[in-house]
C-alpha positions in Angstrom: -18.7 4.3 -11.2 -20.5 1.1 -11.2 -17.3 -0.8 -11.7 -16.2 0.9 -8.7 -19.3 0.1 -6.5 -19.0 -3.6 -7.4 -14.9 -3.4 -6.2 -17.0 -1.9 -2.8 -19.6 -4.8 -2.9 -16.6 -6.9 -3.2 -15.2 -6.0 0.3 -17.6 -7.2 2.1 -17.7 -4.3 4.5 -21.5 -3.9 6.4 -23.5 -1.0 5.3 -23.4 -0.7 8.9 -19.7 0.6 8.6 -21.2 3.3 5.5 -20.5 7.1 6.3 -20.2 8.7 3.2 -18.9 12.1 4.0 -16.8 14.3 2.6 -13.3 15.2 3.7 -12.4 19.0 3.0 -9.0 19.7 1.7 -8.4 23.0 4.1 -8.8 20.3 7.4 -5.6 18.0 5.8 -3.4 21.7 5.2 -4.5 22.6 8.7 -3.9 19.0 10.2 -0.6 18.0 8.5 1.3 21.3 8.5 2.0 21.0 4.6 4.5 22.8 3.2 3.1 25.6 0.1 4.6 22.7 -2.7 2.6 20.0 -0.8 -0.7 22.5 -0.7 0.0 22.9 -4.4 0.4 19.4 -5.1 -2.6 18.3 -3.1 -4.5 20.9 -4.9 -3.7 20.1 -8.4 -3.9 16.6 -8.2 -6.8 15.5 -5.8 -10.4 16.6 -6.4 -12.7 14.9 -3.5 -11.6 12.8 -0.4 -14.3 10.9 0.5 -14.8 9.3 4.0 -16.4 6.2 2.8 -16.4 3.4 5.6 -15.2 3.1 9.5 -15.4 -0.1 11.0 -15.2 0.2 14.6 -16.7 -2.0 17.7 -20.1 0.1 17.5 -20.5 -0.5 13.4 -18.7 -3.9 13.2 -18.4 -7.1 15.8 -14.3 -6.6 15.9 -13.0 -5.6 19.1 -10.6 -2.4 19.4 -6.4 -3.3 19.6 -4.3 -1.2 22.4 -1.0 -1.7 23.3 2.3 0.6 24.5 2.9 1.2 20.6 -0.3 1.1 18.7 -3.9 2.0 18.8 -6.5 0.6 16.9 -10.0 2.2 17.7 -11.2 1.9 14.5 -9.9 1.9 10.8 -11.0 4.0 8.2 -11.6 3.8 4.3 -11.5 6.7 2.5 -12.1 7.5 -1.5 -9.5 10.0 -2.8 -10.5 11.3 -6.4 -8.0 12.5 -8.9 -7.8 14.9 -11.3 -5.7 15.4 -14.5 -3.0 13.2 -15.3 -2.7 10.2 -13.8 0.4 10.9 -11.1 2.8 8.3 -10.9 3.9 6.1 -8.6 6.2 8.5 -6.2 3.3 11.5 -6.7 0.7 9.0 -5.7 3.1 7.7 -2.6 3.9 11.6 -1.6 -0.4 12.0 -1.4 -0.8 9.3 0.5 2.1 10.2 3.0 0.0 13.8 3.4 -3.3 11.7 4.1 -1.5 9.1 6.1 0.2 11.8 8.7 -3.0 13.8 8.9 -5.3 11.1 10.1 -4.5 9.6 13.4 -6.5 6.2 12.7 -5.6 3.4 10.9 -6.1 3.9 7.0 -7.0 1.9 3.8 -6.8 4.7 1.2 -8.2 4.0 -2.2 -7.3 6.4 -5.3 -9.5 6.8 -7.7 -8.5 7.7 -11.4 -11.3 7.1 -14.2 -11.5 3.6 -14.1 -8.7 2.7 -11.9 -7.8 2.3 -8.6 -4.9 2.4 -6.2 -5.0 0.6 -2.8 -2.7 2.1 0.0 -2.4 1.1 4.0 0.2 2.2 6.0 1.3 1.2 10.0 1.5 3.6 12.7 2.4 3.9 16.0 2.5 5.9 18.5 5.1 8.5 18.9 7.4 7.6 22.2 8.2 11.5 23.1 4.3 12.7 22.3 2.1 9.6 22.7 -0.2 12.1 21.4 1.3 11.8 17.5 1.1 8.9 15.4 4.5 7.9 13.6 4.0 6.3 10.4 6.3 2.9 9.8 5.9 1.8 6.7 3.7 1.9 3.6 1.8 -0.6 1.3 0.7 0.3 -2.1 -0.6 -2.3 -4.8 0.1 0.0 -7.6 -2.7 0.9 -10.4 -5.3 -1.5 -11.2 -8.2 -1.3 -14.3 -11.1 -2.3 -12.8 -12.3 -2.3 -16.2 -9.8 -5.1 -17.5 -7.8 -6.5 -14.2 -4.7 -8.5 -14.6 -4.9 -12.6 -13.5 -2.9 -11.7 -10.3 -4.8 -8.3 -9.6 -8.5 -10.1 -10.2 -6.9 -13.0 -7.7 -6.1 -10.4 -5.3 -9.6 -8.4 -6.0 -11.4 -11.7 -4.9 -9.5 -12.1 -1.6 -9.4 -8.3 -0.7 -12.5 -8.3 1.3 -13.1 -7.8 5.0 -14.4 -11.4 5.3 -11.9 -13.0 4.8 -10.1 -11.0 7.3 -9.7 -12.5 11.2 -12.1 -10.3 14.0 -10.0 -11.3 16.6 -9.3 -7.0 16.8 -9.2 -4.3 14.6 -5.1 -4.7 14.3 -5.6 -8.4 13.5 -7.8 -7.1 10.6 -5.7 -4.4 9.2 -2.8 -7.1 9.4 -5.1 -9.8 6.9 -5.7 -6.9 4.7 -1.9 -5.7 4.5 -0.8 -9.2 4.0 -2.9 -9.6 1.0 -1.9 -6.1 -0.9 2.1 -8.3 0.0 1.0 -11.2 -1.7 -0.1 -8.9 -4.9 3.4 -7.5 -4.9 5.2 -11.0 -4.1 3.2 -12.4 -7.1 4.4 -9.8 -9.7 7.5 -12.1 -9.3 6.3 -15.4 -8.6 3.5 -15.6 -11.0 1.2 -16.8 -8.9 -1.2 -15.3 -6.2 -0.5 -16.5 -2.4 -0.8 -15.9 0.9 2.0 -16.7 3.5 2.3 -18.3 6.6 5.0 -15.7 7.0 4.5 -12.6 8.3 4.0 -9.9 6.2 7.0 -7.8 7.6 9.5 -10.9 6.9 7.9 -11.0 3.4 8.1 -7.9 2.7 11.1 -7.6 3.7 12.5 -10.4 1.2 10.6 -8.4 -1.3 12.6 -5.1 -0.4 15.5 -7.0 -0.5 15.4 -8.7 -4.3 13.7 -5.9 -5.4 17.2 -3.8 -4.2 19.6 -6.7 -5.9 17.2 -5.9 -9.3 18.2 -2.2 -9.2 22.1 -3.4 -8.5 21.6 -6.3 -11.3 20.3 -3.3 -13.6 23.3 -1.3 -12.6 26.2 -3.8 -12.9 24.6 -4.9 -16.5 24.9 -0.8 -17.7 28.4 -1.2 -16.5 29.2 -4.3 -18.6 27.8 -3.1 -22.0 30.4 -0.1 -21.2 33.2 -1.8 -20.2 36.3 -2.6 -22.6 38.3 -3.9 -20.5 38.5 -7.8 -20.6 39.5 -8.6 -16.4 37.0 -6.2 -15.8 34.2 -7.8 -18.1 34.9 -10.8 -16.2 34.7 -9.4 -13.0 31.3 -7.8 -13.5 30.1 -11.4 -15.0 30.7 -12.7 -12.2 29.2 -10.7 -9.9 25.9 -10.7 -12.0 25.8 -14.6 -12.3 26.1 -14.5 -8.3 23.5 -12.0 -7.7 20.8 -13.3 -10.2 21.6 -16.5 -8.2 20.8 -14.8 -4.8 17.4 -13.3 -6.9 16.2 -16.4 -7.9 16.6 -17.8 -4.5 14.7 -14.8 -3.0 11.7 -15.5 -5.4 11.7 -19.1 -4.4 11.2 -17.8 -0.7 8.4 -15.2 -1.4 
């Protein structure tokens, strides 16, 4: 855990902003209406939430964010402790979706797994027909990291991932920095290098969504070539792939 504590230490967040208490799984089952499969899942894979940190004008100097779509009265971080296997990517996304829709505040989830960790934020706003509900928007997930032995990118990302280097404008401001920084991990997996943007992070993220959709197709159209006998054809699918690598290598230029 020590490894974990100094990722904590890292973040710069004031003790001020320390709660330390536990989440309990029943309040998530009777908060998100989970189906029995997600109960299951929730049960089988996640051993503690902890409620770790909110930052909110009375524990941190960063003013609260309303407008007609979204609310930010505070943000919370919360610990979410595995068990058993490591769950892949989509099982980790499906938990987090759970957490996400249960908790009507801003969230920076991190997963826990032996020595690794998982970072997750998600936006929200609020629902037009009950502006009661919270509608989540989109995710943002930096994958597994060993805290133990980081990659270069993932210990250049590590370094900037900390509230102080954040803007205290408001709390949305804040969420934004710490968003645009898990983008920059994911932009760099293809770049090589570790940046931030004077781009927002939906545009870049959206360029990211978009070459990381022409991969899958490149993937596809290559399959159909090594099956492919006959010659016009061959042709034809080279010539697609030579114009959509073309379109990823611009994309990677613009990240």
């Amino acid at each position: 855990m020590m490894l974990l504590e100094r990722f904590y230490k890292q973040l710069a967040i004031p003790d001020s902003c320390f709660l330390g208490k536990r989440v309990y799984k029943k309040q998530f089952y009777d908060n998100a209406s989970l189906s029995k499969a997600d109960q299951q899942r929730f049960s089988e894979q996640i051993d503690t939430v902890q409620w770790r940190y909110t930052l909110k004008p009375v524990t941190i100097n960063i003013p609260k964010y309303i407008d007609e779509q979204r609310e930010y009265l505070e943000i919370a971080l919360l610990q979410v402790n595995l068990k058993g296997v490591i769950p892949s990517d989509s099982q980790r996304s499906k938990l987090a979706d759970i957490i996400q829709r249960a908790i009507p505040y801003p969230l920076v989830l991190v997963f826990v797994h032996e020595q690794q960790i998982a970072i997750q934020l998600a936006y929200k706003r609020i629902n037009q027909a009950d502006n009661s509900r919270l509608t989540l928007e989109r995710s943002f997930d930096t994958g597994w990291i060993n805290l133990h032995q980081p990659e270069v990118l993932q210990q250049d990302f590590l370094n900037d991932f900390a509230i102080s280097h954040c803007r205290f404008n408001n709390l949305y401001q804040c969420y934004q920095d710490l968003v645009q920084r898990v983008v920059a991990l994911n932009c760099a997996g293809y770049t090589g290098s570790y940046r931030l943007s004077t781009d927002t992070e939906d545009n870049r993220q959206a360029r990211l969504d978009q070459l990381r959709n022409h991969q899958q197709q490149l993937a596809q159209l290559r399959s159909e070539l090594k099956k492919e006998t006959r010659f016009n054809y061959k042709v034809e699918l080279n010539m697609h792939i030579k114009q959509l690598d073309q379109t990823i290598q611009a994309l990677k230029t613009q990240l």
